[in-house]
C-alpha positions in Angstrom: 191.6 149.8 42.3 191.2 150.0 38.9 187.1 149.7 38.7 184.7 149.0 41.3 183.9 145.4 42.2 180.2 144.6 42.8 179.9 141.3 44.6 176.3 139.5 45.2 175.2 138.3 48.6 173.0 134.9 47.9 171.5 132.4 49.9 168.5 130.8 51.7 165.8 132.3 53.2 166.9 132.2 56.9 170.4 131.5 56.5 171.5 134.4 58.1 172.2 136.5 55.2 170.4 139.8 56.1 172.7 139.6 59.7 175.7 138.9 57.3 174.9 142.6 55.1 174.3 144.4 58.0 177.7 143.3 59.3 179.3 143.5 56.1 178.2 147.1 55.0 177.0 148.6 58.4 175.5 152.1 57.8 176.7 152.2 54.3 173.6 150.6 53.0 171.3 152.1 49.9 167.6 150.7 49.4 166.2 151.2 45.5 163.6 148.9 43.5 164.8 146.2 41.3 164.8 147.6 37.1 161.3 146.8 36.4 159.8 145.6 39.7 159.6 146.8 42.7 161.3 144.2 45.0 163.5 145.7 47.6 166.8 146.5 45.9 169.7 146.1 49.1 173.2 147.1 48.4 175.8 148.9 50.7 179.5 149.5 50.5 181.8 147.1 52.4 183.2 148.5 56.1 186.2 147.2 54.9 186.9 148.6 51.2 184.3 151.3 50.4 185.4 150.7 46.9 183.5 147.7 46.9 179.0 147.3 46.1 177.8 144.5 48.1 173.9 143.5 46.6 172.0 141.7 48.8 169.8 139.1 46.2 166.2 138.3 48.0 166.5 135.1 50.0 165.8 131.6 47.6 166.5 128.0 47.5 166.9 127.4 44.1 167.5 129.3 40.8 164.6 128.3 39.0 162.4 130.6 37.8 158.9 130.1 40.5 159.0 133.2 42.2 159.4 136.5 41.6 162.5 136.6 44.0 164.4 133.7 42.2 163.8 135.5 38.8 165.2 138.8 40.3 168.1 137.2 41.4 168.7 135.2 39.1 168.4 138.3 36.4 171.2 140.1 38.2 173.6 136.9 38.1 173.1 136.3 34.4 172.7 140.0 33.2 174.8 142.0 35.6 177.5 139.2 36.0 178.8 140.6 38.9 182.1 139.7 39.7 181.9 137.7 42.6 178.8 135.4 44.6 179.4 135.4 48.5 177.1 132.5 49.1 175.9 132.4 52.4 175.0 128.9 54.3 173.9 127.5 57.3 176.0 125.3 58.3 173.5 123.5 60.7 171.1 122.2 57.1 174.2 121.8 54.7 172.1 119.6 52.4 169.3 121.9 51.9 171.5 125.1 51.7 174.3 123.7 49.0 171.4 122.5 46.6 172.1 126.4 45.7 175.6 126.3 46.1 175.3 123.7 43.3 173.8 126.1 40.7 175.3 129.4 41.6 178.9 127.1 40.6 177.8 126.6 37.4 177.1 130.3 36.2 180.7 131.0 35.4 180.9 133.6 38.5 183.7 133.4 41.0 182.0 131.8 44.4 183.2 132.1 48.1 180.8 130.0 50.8 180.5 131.7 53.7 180.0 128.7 56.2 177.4 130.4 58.8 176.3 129.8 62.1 179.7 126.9 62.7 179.1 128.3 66.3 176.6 126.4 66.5 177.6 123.0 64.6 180.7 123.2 67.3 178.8 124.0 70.3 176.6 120.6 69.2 179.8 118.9 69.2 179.2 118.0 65.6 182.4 118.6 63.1 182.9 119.8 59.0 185.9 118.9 57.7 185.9 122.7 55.7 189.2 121.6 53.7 187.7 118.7 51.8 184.6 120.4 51.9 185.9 122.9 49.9 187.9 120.7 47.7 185.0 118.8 46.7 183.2 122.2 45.6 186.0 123.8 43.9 185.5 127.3 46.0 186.7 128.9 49.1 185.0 128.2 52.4 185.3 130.6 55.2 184.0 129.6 58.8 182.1 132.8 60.5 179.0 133.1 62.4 177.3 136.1 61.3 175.3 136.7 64.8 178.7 137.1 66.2 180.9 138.6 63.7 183.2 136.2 63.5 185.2 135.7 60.6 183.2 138.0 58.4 185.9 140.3 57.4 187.7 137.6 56.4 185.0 136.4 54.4 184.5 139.7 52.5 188.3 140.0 51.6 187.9 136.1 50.5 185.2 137.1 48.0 187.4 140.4 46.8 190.3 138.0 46.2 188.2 136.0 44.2 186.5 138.5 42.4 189.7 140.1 41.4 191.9 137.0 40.6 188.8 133.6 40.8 187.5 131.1 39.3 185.2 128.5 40.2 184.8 125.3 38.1 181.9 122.9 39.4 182.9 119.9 40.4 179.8 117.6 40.1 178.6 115.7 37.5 175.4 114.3 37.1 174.6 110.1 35.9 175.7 109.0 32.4 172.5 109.6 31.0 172.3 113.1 32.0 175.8 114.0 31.1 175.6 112.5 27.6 171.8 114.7 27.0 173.6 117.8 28.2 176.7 117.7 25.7 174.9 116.9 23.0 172.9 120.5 24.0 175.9 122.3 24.4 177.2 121.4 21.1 174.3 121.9 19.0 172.9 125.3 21.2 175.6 127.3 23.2 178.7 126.7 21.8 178.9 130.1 20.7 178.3 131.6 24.6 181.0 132.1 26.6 182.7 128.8 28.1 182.1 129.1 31.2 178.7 130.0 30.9 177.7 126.8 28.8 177.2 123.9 31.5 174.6 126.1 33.0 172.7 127.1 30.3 172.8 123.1 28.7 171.5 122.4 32.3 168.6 124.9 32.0 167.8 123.9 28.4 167.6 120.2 29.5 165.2 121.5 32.4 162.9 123.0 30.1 163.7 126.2 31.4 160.7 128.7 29.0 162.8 131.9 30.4 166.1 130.4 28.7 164.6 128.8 25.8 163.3 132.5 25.0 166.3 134.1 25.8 168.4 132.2 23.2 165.9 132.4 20.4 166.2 128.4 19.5 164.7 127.2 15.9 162.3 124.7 15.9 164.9 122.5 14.0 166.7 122.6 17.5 164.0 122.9 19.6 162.8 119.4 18.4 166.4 117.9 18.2 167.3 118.9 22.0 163.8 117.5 23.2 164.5 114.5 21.4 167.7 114.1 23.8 165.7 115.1 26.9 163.1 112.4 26.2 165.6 110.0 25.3 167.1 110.6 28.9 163.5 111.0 30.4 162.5 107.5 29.1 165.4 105.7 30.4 165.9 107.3 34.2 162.0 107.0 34.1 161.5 110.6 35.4 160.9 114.1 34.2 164.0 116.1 32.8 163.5 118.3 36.2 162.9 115.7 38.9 165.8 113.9 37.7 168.1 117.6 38.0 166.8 118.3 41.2 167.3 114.4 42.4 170.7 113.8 41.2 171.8 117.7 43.1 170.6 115.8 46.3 172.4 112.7 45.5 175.6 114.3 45.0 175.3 116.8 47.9 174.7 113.2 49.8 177.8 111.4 49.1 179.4 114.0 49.0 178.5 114.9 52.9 179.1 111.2 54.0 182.9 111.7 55.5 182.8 115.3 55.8 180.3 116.4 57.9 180.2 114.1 61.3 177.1 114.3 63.9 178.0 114.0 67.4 174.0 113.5 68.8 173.0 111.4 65.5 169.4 111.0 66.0 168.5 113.0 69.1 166.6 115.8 69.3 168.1 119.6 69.5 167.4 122.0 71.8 165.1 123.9 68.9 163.5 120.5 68.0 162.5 120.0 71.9 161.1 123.8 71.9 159.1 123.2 68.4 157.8 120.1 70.2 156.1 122.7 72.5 155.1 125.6 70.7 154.7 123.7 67.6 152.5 121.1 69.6 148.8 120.6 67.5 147.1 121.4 70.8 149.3 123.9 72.4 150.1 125.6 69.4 147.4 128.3 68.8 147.4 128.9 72.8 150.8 130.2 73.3 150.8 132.1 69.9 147.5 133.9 71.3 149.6 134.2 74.9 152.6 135.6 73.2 150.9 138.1 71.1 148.8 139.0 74.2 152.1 140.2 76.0 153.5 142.0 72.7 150.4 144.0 73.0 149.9 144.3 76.6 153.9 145.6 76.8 153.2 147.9 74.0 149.5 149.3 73.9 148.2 147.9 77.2 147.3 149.9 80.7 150.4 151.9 81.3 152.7 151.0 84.4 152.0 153.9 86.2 148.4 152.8 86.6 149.3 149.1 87.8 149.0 147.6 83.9 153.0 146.6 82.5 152.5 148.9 79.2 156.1 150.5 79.2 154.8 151.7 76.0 152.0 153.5 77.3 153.6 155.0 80.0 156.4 156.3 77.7 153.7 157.9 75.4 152.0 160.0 78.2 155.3 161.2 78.7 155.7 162.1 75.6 152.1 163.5 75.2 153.0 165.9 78.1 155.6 166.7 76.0 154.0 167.6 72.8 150.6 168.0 74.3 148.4 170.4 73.6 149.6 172.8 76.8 153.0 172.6 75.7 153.2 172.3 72.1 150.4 173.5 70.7 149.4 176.8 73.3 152.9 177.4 73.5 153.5 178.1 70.0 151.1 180.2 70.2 151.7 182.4 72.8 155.4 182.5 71.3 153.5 183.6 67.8 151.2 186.0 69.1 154.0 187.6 71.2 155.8 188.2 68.0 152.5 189.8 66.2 151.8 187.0 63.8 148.5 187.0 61.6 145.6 185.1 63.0 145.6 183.2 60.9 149.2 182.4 60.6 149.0 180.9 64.8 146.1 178.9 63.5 147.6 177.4 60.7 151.2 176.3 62.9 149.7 176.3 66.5 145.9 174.6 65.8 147.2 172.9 62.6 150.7 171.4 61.9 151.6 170.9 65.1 148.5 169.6 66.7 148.1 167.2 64.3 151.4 166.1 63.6 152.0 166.2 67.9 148.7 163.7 67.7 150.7 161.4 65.9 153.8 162.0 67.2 153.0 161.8 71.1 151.8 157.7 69.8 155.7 157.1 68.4 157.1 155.5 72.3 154.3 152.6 71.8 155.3 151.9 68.2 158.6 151.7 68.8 158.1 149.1 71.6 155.5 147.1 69.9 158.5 147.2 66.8 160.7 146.3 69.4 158.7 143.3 70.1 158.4 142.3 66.9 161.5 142.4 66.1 162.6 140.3 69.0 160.0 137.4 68.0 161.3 137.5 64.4 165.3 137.5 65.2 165.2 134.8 67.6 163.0 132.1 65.2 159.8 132.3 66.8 157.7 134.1 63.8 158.8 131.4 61.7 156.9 129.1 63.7 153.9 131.3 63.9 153.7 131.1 59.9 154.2 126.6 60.1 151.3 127.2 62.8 149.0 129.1 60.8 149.4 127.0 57.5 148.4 124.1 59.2 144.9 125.7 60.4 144.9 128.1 56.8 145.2 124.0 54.9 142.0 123.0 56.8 140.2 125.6 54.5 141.9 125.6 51.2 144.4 128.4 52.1 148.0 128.2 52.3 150.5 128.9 55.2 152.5 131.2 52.4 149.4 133.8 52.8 150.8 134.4 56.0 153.8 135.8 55.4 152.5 139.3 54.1 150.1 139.0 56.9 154.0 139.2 59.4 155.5 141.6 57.2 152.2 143.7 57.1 152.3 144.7 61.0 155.1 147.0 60.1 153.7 148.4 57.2 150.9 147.0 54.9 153.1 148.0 51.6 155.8 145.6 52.0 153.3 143.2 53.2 151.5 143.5 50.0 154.7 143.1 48.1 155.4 139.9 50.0 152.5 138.2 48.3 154.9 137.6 45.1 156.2 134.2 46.9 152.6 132.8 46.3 153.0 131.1 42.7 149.2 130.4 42.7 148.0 133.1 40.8 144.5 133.0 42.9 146.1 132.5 46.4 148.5 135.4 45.1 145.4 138.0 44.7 143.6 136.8 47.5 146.6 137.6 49.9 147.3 141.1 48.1 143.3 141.7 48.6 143.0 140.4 52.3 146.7 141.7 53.9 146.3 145.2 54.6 143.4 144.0 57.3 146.6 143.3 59.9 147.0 146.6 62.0 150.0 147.8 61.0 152.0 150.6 62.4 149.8 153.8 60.7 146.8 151.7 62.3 148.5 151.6 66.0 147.6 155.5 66.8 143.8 154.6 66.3 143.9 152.0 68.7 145.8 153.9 70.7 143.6 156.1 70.8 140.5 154.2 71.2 141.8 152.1 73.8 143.3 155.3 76.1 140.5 157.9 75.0 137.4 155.1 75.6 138.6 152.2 77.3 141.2 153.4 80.1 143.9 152.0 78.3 142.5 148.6 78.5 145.3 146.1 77.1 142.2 143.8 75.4 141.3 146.4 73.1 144.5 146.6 71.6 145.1 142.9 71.7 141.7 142.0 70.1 142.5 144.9 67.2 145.5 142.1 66.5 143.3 139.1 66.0 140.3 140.9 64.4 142.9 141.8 61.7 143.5 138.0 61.7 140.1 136.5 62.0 139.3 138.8 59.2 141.9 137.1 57.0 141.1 133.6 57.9 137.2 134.8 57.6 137.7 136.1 54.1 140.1 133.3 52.8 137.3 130.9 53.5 134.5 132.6 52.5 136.7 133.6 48.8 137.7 130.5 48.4 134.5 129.2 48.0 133.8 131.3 45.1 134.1 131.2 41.4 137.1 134.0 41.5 139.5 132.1 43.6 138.5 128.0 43.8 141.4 126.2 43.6 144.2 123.8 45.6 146.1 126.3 47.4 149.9 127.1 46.8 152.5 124.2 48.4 154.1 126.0 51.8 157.7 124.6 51.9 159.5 126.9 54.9 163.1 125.7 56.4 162.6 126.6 60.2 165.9 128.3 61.8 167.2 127.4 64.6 166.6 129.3 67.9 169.2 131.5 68.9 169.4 134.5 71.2 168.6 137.2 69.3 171.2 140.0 67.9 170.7 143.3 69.8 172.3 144.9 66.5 169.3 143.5 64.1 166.4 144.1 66.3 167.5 147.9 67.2 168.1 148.4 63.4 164.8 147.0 62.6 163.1 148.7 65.1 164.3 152.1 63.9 163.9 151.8 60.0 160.1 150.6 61.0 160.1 153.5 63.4 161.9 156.0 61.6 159.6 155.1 58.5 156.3 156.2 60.9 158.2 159.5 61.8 158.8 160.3 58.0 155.9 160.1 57.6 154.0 162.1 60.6 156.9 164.9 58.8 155.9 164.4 55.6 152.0 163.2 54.4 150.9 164.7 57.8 152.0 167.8 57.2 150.6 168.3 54.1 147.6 166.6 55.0 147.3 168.4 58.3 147.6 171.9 56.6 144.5 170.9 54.3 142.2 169.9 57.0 143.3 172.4 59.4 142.0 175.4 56.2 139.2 173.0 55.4 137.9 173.4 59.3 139.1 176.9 59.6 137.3 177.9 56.7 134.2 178.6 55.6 130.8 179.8 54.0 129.0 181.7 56.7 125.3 182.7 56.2 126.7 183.6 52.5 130.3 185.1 53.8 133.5 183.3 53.6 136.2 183.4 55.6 137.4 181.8 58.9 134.7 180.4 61.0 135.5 181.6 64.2 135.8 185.3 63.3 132.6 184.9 61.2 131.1 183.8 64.5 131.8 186.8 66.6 130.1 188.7 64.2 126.4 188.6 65.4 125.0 190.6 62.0 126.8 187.5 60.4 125.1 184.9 62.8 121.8 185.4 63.9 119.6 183.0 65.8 117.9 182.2 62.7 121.1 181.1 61.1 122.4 179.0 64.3 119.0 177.2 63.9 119.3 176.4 60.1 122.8 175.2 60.9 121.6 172.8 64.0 118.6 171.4 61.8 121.0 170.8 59.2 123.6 168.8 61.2 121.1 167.5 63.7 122.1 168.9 66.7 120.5 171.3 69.4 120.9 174.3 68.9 123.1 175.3 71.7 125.7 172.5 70.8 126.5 174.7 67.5 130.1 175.6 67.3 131.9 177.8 64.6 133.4 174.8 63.1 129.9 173.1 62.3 129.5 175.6 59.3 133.4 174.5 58.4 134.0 173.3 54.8 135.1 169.9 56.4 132.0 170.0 57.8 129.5 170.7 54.7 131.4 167.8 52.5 131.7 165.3 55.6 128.0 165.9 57.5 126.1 164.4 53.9 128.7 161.2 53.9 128.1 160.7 57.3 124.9 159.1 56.8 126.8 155.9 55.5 128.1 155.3 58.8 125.3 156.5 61.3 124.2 152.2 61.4 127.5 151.7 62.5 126.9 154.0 65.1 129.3 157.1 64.6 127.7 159.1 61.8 128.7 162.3 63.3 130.9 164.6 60.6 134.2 164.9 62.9 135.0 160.9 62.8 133.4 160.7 58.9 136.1 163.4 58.0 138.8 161.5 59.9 137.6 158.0 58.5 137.6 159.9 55.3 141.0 161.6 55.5 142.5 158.5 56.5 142.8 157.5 52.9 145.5 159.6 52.5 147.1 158.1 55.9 146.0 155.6 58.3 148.0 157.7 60.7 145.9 161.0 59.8 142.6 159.7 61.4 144.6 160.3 64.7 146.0 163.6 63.5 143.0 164.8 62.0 141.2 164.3 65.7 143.8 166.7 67.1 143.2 169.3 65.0 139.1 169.3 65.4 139.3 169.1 68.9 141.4 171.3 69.5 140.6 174.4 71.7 140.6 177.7 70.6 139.2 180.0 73.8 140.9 181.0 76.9 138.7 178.7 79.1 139.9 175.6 77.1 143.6 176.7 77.9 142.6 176.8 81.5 141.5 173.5 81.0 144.5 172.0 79.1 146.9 173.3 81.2 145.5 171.1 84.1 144.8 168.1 82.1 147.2 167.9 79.1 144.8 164.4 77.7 141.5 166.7 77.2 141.9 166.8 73.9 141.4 162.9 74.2 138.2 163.2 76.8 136.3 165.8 74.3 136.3 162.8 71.5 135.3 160.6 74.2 132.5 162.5 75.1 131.7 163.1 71.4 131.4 159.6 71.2 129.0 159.4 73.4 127.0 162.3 72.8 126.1 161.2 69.4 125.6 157.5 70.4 123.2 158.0 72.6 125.3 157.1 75.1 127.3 154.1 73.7 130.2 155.7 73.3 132.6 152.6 73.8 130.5 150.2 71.4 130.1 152.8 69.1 134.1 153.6 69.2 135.1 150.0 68.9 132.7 150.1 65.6 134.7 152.7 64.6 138.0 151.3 65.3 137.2 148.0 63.7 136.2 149.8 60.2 138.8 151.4 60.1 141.3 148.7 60.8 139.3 146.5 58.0 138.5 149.1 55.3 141.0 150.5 52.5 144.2 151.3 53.5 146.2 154.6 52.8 146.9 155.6 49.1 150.6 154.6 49.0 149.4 151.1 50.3 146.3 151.0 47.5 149.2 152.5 45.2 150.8 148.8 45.8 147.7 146.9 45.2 147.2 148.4 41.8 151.3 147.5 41.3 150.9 144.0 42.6 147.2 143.2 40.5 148.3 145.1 37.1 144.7 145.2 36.7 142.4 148.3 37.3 139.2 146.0 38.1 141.3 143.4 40.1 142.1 146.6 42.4 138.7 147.9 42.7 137.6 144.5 43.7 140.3 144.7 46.5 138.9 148.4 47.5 135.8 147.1 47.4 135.9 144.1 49.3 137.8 146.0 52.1 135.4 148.5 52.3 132.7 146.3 52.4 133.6 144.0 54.5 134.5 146.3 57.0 131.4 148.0 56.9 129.5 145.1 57.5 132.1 143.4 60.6 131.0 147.6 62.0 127.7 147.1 61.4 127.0 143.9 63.3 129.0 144.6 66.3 127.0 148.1 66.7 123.9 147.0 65.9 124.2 143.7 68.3 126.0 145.2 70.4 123.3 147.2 71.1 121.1 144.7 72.3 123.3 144.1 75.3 124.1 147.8 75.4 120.3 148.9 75.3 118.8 151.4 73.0 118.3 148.1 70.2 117.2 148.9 67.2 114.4 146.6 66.1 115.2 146.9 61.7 118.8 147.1 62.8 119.4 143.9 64.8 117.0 142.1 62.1 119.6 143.3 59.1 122.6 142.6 60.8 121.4 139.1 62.1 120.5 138.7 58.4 124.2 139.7 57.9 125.1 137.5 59.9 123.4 134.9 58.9 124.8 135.0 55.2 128.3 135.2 56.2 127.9 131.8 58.2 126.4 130.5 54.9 129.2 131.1 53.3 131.6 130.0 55.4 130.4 126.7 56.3 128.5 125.7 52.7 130.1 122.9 50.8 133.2 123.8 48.7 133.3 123.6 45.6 136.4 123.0 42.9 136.1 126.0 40.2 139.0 126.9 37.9 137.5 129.9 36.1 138.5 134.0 37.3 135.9 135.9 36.2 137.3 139.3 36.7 140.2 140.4 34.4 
């Protein structure tokens, strides 16, 4: 082969194209960033000639220019020309799918239809005549069924034939009026592109396309003389130039359809459409998404099978903790270390640092993987579709849009694709309110904190992890309402159009791959950011300033000219502890910087340093509030080895009964606190990192900071402080704020709304 053929993969949102490039390139796939954005960039090499790029385009219905996804693909068509289009459609909604086909025939590009899911059409008894079909088009049409695997290979080598010796001509034409406007562009504006290029460009132009008009650098001299020809036509079809596009597409795709595409069950309802009448139901609905999600969690997160729950992910993770628990992991490297005669404070650094923190993550990976797994399931086999029609119906009620919840499904994985999701909101107000709310879904370097929580203080109780679900929602729905009723984001909110797949059993192949890039991604990063970060805090708790002497704590301490009584005293007065409670790593730096910020979260009722310094560190990672645990509690004397060796989760028991040593008892309402903040503050730096990408604007991204923060630390503050008051120990100026608190966010969310159209922040 002479050069390499690059051939684009387009198509409709659900159509089954992501099934199609999995088949297509199978391992040979290569993720980048679009030139100049930072949309996913998908390409791979075909299984079948490795000779040949296959670019998967983001999933659209149209090639206008309304979201960021139809400009990026429709950039790469018209700049990169590639040399073939493999258009994917579902042959189950031909109408709404070939309203695409329709354009991407027009750019001059070579176009094979891949005629998807015709298992399906057959199995309904329904028949395409594909020959006429075809015909009618002026391109190839291949039958396959991407779930399957059928006739995909023969689709690829189609769109290689057609790429090397192609050409597709469009076939329709569009009403007398229309055609008449459009030649009379042609001549006066692109004669001079290439000829195969010109219908589609005319068609643009007569659109009112601003992207092409500025591409082409028109006059005003032929500005004004084309418009005259589009109002001419608008005037006499009595209809704007892009209504009357868009309407004749449909009208054509119509007739077209009449005698080629034959409905056995005409009028009755599917198998999906009696399912959707179910779980779509207005009344049942909300119930069985609550029900479902329930089980996700409870499978996942929830009390672990070997203590009568059905958590397989649980149980899997205390195998896996007595795996890389502290006994085995941690004390074994370093009795391997100290057998070979390695520096104190070499064993500290591997043994107390890297590997008990990054084990503290790690020993969490079984219950991602099946929570993923779940997921993945739900999303392959049409479900989570549904769950987003659901949710823009109750979002509508309260001026927010069902499109909001997309980055809210993509966001349980990972809140930086869920942030980047936001782009398909065209509303520019709905668009930052999404990007600012998203990140308060638990996603995956969230799951280890509730992990945690819910094993170390509730006995692994599956509610815990299943209310950390819906208080990430409740939080969204709670903050849409209450922002939309503000100067910054007033508005009608963004049209939800969504074509609902049908259901289908889902592919093994796609919900094993996705589990594994979303749980590979969580490894990465436990071998990469933890690391790092675990190496700092380990030095920053190993280290320290010690009546005036610095070096590591714990050698420091066994110095009793060093540490006097008179010292441990000033050291207990100053963090607020008795003074037979002080331990080396008290006089830490960790715990000099965290022990003055800690005062901002003693109302929320764990303003000790150890989960301040995690809290804090978890900036950097969600994951390293976890990690960052396993390194402070880890133990360092013989006793404690005693003890780990017979119970390989004390590492987990010593935070519990930190918790509720400085709670004053309240260890579970004052861990929940914990949990909820952070679940609802900031996220990590890569995922403020996309904020700041998605806003392109500094203040527009300290407002999002800033919100989150805030908001969480008020959600913290009410549940500890009226908690408390069923808990006992109330405090009296506490309970009074925080019913205050209360109070004003009920205000908010139930005063009248009112219409605003000014953004106040820039």
């Amino acid at each position: 082969m002479d050069k390499q053929l690059r051939i684009a993969l387009a198509g409709n949102p659900n159509s089954g194209k992501t099934t199609l490039f999995n088949k297509l390139t199978g391992s040979n796939q290569f993720v980048g960033n679009w030139p100049g954005v930072t949309v996913e960039k998908k390409e791979g090499k075909l299984i079948v000639n490795k000779e040949v790029i296959l670019t998967d385009l983001p999933g659209i219905y149209s090639l206008s220019p309304y979201t960021l996804e139809e400009v990026v693909a429709r950039n790469y068509l018209i700049e990169e020309k590639p040399d073939a289009i493999l258009n994917i459609v579902d042959a189950t909604n031909l109408e709404r799918n070939l309203y695409l086909t329709t354009q991407l025939t027009e750019l001059g590009i070579p176009v094979v239809i891949a005629l998807n899911m015709m298992d399906l059409v057959k199995k309904a008894g329904d028949s395409i005549n594909v020959k006429e079909l075809s015909r009618q088009l002026g391109c190839r049409i291949v039958e396959i069924s991407a779930l399957k695997g059928d006739g995909v290979k023969d689709a690829a080598l189609a769109a290689i034939e057609a790429a090397k010796n192609g050409k597709t001509v469009p076939q329709h034409t569009f009403s007398g009026p229309v055609e008449h406007a459009l030649a009379h562009i042609e001549e006066v504006t692109v004669h001079d592109l290439p000829e195969e290029r010109q219908r589609w460009y005319a068609i643009k132009l007569f659109e009112r396309d601003e992207k092409v008009l500025e591409s082409l650098h028109l006059g005003a001299s032929v500005k004004s003389h084309i418009e005259q020809d589009i109002a001419a036509c608008e005037k006499e079809l009595d209809d704007d130039a892009e209504s009357i596009i868009t309407n004749e597409r449909y009208v054509y795709i119509g007739e077209t359809l009449k005698g080629i595409y034959r409905k056995k069950g005409k009028g009755q309802l599917s198998v999906s459409d009696k399912i959707d009448k179910v779980v779509t139901n207005r009344i049942l609905a909300l119930p069985i998404f609550a029900i479902v999600m329930f089980l996700v969690y409870a499978l996942a997160m929830g009390k672990s099978v070997a203590d009568g729950g059905i958590a397989i992910g649980t149980w899997l993770t205390d195998l896996a903790n007595d795996v890389l628990g502290e006994a085995w992991l941690k004390e074994g490297s370093r009795a391997i270390l100290e057998g070979w005669g390695a520096a104190p404070w070499l064993i500290g650094l591997i043994s107390d640092g890297i590997l008990a923190g990054v084990g503290a993550v790690l020993g969490f990976v079984p219950q991602m993987l099946v929570l993923f797994l779940m997921l993945c399931l739900l999303e392959d086999c049409g479900y989570m579709a549904r769950i987003a029609f659901i949710m823009d119906r109750i979002f509508r009620r309260f001026g927010l849009s069902g499109k909001s919840f997309i980055p809210m499904l993509v966001g349980t994985g990972c809140g930086i694709p869920g942030v980047m999701a936001s782009r398909t909101i065209e509303n520019e107000r709905d668009r930052r309110m999404t990007i600012t709310t998203t990140t308060f879904m638990p996603c995956g370097a969230k799951m280890p904190i509730i992990g945690l929580i819910a094993g170390a203080l509730f006995g692994g109780s599956t509610w815990i992890a299943v209310s950390a679900y819906f208080i990430g929602v409740a939080a969204i729905v709670i903050s849409g309402i209450m922002l939309k009723k503000t100067k910054m984001f007033a508005g009608d909110p963004a049209p939800f159009v969504m074509e609902l797949p049908a259901y289908h059993l889902p592919a093994w192949g796609n919900v094993l791959r996705g589990t594994w890039e979303r749980g590979w991604s969580f490894i990465k990063r436990a071998g990469t950011v933890i690391v790092i970060s675990s190496i700092v805090i380990w030095f920053l708790t190993s280290f320290g300033s010690v009546n005036g002497n610095f070096g590591m704590v714990d050698a420091l301490y066994e110095d009793d000219s060093v540490v006097t009584d008179e010292y441990v005293a000033q050291v207990a007065d100053r963090m607020g502890i008795p003074e037979d409670e002080v331990e080396p790593m008290d006089d830490s730096l960790l715990a000099r910087v965290a022990q003055p910020v800690s005062v901002v979260f003693k109302p929320l009722g764990f303003g000790d340093w150890k989960p301040t310094a995690a809290t804090v560190t978890g900036l950097v990672a969600k994951e390293e509030v976890v990690a960052n645990f396993g390194i402070m509690y880890a133990y360092d004397d013989q006793e404690g080895e005693e003890e780990l060796e017979e119970n390989g989760d004390q590492i987990w028991d010593r935070v519990a009964d930190d918790f509720n040593a400085f709670s004053g008892g309240h260890g579970k309402l004052a861990a929940f606190a914990f949990m909820i903040f952070n679940l609802l503050c900031a996220p990590c730096f890569a995922a403020i990192g996309a904020i700041k990408r998605e806003m392109n604007s500094a203040k527009w991204t300290w407002f999002a900071i800033g919100y989150q923060c805030g908001f969480a630390w008020v959600m913290a503050f009410i549940v500890w402080q009226v908690g408390r008051l069923f808990a006992g120990g109330m405090n009296v100026v506490g309970l009074v704020i925080a019913l205050i608190l209360l109070g004003l966010l009920c205000w908010q969310l139930f005063k009248p709304y009112r219409e605003s159209q000014k953004l106040t922040v820039k």
